[in-house]
C-alpha positions as CSV (number, residue, x, y, z in Angstrom):
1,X,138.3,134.3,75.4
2,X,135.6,134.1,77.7
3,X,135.8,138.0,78.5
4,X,135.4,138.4,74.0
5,X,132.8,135.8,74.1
6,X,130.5,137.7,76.9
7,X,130.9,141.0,75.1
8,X,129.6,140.2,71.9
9,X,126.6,138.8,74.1
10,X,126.0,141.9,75.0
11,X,126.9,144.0,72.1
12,X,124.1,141.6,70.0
13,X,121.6,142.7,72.9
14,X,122.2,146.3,72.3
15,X,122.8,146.5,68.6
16,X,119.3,144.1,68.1
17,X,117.6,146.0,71.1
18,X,118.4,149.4,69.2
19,X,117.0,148.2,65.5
20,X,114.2,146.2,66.9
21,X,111.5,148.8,65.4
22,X,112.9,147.9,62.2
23,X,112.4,144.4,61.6
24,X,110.8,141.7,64.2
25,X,113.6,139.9,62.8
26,X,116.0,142.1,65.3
27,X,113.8,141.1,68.6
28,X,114.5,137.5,67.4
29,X,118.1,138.4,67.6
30,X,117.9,140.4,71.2
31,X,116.1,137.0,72.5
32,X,119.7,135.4,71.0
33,X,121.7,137.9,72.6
34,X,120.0,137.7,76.0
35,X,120.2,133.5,75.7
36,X,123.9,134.3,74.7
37,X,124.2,136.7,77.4
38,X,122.4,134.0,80.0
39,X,125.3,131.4,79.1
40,X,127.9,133.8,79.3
41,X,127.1,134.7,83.0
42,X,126.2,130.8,84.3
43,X,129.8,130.4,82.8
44,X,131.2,132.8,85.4
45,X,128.9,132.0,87.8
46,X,126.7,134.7,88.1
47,X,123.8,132.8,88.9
48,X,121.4,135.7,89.3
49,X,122.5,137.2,86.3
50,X,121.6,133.7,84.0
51,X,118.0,133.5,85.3
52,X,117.1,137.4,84.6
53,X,119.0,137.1,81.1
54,X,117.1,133.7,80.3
55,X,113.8,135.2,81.6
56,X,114.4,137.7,79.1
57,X,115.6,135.6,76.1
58,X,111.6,133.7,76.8
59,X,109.8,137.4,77.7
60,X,112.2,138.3,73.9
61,X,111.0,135.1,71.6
62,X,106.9,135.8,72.8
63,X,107.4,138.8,71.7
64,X,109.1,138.0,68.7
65,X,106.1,135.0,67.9
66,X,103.3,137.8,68.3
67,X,104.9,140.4,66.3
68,X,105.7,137.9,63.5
69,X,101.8,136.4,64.0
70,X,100.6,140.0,63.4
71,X,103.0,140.9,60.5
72,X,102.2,137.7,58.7
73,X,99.7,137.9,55.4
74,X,96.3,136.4,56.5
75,X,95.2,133.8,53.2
76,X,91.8,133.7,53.2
């Protein structure tokens, strides 16, 4: 289960990663894939793995806030 769990982490990384020039919706949903991915390896104890996946998941949601900042409609 863990195993099923883990790849779906990643296949949500690299579906999301792939669309991302579509919507900034999708980079919102790599920085859930990477969190997902970050949980998935501190659960089998790949430490190194969990801080480079989380440290992606933050660098992912910044991205995600100034992309949907600059898409929004300005009301004036």
């Amino acid at each position: 289960m863990l195993t099923l769990f883990g790849s779906l982490a990643v296949a949500i990384m690299f579906v999301s990663y792939w669309l991302e020039r579509r919507s900034k919706w999708m980079v919102l949903v790599f920085a859930l894939g990477c969190a997902l991915t970050a949980a998935y390896s501190g659960l089998v104890s790949a430490y190194p793995v969990t801080i480079i996946e989380g440290l992606w998941a933050l660098v992912a949601l910044r991205r995600f806030m100034k992309r949907h900042r600059d898409e929004s409609p300005v009301l004036e």
